[in-house]
C-alpha positions as CSV (number, residue, x, y, z in Angstrom):
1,X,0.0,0.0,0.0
2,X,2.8,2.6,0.9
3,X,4.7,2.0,-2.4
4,X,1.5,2.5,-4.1
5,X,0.8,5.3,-2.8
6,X,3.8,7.2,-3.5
7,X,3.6,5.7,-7.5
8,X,0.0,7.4,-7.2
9,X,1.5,10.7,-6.1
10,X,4.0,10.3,-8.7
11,X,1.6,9.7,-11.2
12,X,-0.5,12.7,-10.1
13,X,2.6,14.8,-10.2
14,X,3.3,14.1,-13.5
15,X,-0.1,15.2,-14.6
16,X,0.2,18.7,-12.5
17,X,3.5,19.0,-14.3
18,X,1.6,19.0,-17.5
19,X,-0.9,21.1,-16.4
20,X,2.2,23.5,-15.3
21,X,3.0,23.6,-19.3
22,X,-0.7,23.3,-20.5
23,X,-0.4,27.0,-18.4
24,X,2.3,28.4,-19.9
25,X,2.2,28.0,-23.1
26,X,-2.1,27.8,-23.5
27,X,-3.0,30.2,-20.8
28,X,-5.2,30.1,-17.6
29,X,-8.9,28.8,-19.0
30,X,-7.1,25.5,-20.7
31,X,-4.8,24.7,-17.6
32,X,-8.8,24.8,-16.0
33,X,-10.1,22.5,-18.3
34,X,-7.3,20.0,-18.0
35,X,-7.5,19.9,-14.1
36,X,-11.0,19.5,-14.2
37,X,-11.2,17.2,-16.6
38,X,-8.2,14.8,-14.7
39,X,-10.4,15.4,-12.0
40,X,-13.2,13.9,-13.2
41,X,-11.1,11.1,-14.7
42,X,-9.8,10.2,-11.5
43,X,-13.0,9.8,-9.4
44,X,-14.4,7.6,-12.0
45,X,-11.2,5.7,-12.2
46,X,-11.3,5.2,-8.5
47,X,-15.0,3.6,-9.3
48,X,-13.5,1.7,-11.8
49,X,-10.8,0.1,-9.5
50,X,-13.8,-1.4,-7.1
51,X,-14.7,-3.2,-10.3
52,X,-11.0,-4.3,-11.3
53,X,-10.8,-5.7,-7.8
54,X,-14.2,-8.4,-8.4
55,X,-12.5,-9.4,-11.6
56,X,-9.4,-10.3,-9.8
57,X,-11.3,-12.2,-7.2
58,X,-13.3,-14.1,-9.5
59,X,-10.8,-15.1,-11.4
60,X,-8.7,-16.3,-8.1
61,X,-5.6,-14.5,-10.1
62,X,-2.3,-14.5,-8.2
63,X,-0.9,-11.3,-6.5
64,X,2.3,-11.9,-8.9
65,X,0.2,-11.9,-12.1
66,X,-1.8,-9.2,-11.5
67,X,0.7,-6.5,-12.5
68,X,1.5,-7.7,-16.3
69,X,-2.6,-8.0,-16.6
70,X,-2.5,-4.1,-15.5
71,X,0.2,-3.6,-17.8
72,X,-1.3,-4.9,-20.4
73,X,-5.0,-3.5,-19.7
74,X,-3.6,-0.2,-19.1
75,X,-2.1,0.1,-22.7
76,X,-5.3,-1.2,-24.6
77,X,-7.4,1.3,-22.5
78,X,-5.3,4.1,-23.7
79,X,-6.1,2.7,-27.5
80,X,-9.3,2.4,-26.9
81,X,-10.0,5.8,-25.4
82,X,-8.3,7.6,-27.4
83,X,-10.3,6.3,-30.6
84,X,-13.3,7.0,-28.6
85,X,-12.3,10.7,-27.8
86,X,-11.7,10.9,-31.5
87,X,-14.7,9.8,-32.5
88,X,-16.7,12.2,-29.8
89,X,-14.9,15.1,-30.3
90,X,-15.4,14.5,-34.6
91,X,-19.4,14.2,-34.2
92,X,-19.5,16.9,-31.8
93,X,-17.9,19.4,-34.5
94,X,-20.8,17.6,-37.0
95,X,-23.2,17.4,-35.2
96,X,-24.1,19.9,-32.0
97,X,-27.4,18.0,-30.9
98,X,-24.8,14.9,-30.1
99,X,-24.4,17.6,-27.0
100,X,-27.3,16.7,-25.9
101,X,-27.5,12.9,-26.5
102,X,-24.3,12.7,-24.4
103,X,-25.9,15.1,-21.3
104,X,-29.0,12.3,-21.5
105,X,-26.0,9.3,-21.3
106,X,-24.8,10.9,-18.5
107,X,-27.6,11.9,-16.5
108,X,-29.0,8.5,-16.4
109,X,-25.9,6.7,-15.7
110,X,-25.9,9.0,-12.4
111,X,-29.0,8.2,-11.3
112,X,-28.2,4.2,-11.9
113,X,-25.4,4.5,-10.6
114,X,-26.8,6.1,-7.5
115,X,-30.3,4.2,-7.3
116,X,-28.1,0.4,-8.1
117,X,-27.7,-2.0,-5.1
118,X,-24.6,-3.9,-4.9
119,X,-22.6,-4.1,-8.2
120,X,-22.3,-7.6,-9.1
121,X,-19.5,-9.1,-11.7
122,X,-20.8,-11.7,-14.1
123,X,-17.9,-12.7,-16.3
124,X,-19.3,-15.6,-18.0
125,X,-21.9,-13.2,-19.7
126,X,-19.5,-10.9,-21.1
127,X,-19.9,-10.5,-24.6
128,X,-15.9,-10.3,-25.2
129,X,-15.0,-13.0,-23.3
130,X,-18.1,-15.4,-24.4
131,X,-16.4,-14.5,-28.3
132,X,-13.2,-15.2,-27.5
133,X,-14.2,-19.0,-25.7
134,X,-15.8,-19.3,-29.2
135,X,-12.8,-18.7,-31.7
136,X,-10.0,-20.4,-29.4
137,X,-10.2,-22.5,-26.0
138,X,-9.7,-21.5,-22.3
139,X,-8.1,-23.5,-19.6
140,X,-9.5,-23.5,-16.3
141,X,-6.9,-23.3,-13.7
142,X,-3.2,-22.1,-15.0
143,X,-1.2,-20.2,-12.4
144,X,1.6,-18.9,-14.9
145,X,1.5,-15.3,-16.0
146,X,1.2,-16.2,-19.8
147,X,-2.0,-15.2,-21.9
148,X,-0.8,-18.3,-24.2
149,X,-0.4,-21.8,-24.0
150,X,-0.1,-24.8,-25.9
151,X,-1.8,-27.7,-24.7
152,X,-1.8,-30.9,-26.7
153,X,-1.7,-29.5,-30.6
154,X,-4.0,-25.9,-29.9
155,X,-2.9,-22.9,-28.3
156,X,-5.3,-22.0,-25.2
157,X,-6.4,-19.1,-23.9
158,X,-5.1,-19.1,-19.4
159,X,-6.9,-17.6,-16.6
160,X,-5.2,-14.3,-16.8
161,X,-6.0,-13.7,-20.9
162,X,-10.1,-14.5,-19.6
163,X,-9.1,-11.3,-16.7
164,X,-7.3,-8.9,-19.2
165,X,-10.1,-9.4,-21.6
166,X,-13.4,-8.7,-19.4
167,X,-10.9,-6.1,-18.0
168,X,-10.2,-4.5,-21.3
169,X,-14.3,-5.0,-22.2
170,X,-15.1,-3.1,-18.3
171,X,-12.8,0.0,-19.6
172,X,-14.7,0.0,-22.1
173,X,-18.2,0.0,-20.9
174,X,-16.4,2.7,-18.4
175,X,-15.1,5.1,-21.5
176,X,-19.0,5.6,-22.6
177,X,-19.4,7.7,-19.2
178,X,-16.2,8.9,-18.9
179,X,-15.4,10.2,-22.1
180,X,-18.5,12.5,-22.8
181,X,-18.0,13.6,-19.0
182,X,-14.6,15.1,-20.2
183,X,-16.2,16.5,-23.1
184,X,-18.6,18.8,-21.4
185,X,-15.9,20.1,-20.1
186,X,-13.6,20.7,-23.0
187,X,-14.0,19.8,-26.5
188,X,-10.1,20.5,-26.9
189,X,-8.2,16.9,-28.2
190,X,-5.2,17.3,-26.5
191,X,-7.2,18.6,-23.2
192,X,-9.4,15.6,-23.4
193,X,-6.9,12.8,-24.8
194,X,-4.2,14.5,-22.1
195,X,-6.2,14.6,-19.1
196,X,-7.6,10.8,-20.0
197,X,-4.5,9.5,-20.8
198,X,-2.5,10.8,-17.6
199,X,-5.6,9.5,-15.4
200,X,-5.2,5.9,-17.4
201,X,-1.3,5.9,-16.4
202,X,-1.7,6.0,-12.8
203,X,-4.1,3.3,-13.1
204,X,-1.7,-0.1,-12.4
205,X,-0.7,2.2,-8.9
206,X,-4.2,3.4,-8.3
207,X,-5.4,-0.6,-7.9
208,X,-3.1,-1.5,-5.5
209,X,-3.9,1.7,-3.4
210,X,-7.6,1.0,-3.7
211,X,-6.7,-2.6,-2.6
212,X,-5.4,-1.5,0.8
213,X,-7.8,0.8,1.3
214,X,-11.4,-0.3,-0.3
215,X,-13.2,-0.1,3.0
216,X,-12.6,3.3,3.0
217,X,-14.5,4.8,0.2
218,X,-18.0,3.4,0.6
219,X,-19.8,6.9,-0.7
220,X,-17.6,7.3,-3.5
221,X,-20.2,6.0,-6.0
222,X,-22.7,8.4,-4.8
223,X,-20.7,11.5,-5.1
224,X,-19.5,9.7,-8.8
225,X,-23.3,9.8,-9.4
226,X,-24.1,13.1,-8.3
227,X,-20.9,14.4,-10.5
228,X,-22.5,12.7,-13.5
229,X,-25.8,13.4,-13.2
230,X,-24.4,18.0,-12.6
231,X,-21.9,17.0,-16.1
232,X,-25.1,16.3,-17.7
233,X,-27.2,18.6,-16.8
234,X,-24.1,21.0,-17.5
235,X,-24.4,20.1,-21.1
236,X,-28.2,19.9,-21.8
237,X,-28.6,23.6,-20.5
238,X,-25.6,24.4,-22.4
239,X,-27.5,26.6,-24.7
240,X,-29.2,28.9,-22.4
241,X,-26.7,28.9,-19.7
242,X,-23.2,28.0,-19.3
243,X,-21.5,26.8,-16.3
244,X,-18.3,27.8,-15.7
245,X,-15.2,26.1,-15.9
246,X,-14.2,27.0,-12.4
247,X,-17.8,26.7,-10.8
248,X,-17.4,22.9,-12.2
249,X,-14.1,22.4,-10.7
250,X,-14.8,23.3,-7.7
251,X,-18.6,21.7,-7.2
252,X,-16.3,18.0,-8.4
253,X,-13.6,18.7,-6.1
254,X,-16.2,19.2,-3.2
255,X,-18.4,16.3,-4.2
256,X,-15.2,13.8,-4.3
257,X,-13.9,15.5,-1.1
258,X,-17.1,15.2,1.2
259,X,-17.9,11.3,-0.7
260,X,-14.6,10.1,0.9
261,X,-14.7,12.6,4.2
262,X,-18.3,11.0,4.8
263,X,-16.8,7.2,3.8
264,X,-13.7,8.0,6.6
265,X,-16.2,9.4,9.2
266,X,-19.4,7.4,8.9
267,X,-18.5,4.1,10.0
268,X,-20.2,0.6,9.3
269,X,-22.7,-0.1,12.2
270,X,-21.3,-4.0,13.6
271,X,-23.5,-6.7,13.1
């Protein structure tokens, strides 16, 4: 837990460093953007780790594997996010109503997210994973760290190539939120693709924080859902009203601060 933690805060200063330049050489309003945006990144990365940590579990994968899987699903979220903020940021320069599909996304993932009992992993009915078991087969139980092995005359798919690829499909599902969140606040590639891609770094670090420490941030979804459901409403009154960029950075910041002040404070009533 302490090594990850001062990884995190490298990470993190890495990304303030940037936002150092993003000052200099683009002014105040981008350098803004960019924290806000990382901001929002980070809170829903933190959301993300809760889930990272049932796909672990339920795949029984070894504390020495679970770095290369990290690895690994850390570099195809970064592809896959940054074709998605591509894509976004291109039909939002097409089409302006788009605006307003992705304020709808985001509203009622907040209110799911905040209304939803106890998030359950199913990985046998992921859609990825069930097409994979169909073009090559999985082994059971393998305790190595490889994605590949050959068993009798085929190639098979282990235990931690099933993990990496519901892990890869869960970043996934995750960039549909995350990535119109971040474009309510800027519509700026490099603010968007930066702040994203500085948040996915710190990931690997981020998971074995959360590990240590996931009794701790029980009210984090809510105050996830609450900053979801204001990004959304941020965009579909866009057109008669615009919130500013530091209004929004400072209504996330004090959503994600009071969610974990609450989770530290309010303890679990013993059974």
């Amino acid at each position: 837990t302490r090594s990850a933690a001062l990884w995190t805060v490298f990470w993190v200063s890495v990304a303030m460093a940037f936002n150092g330049v993003v000052y200099a050489l683009l002014g105040r309003a981008p350098a803004l953007e960019f924290l806000t945006a990382y901001l929002v990144e980070e809170s829903l990365s933190l959301d993300n780790m809760f889930v990272f940590i049932m796909i672990f579990s339920y795949f029984s994968v070894a504390q020495k594997n679970k770095r290369r899987i990290l690895h690994w699903g850390i570099f195809l979220a970064i592809l896959m996010r940054l074709a998605f903020i591509f894509a976004g940021v291109a039909l939002l320069e097409k089409f302006h109503w788009m605006l307003y599909v992705f304020g709808v996304v985001l509203v009622w993932t907040g209110v799911k997210m905040g209304t939803a009992g106890e998030e359950k992993v199913e990985p046998e009915k992921n859609l990825l994973l069930r097409t994979c078991k169909k073009l090559m087969p999985f082994l059971d139980r393998h305790d190595g760290h490889d994605f590949f092995i050959s068993h009798g005359e085929r190639w098979h798919g282990t235990p931690a190539l099933a993990t990496l690829v519901v892990i890869a499909a869960s970043d996934l599902i995750f960039a549909v939120d995350s990535i119109p969140a971040v474009l309510a606040i800027s519509k700026d590639f490099l603010i968007v693709a930066s702040s994203n891609v500085f948040a996915v770094l710190g990931l690997r670090a981020l998971f074995f924080l959360i590990s240590g420490l996931v009794g701790m941030f029980r009210f984090l979804k809510i105050g996830i859902a609450v900053i979801l459901c204001f990004i959304g409403v941020k965009m579909l009154i866009a057109a008669v009203y615009t919130i500013s960029i530091g209004f929004s950075l400072g209504m996330i910041a004090g959503v994600i601060a009071t969610s974990i002040a609450a989770s530290v404070l309010i303890r679990v009533p013993a059974e």
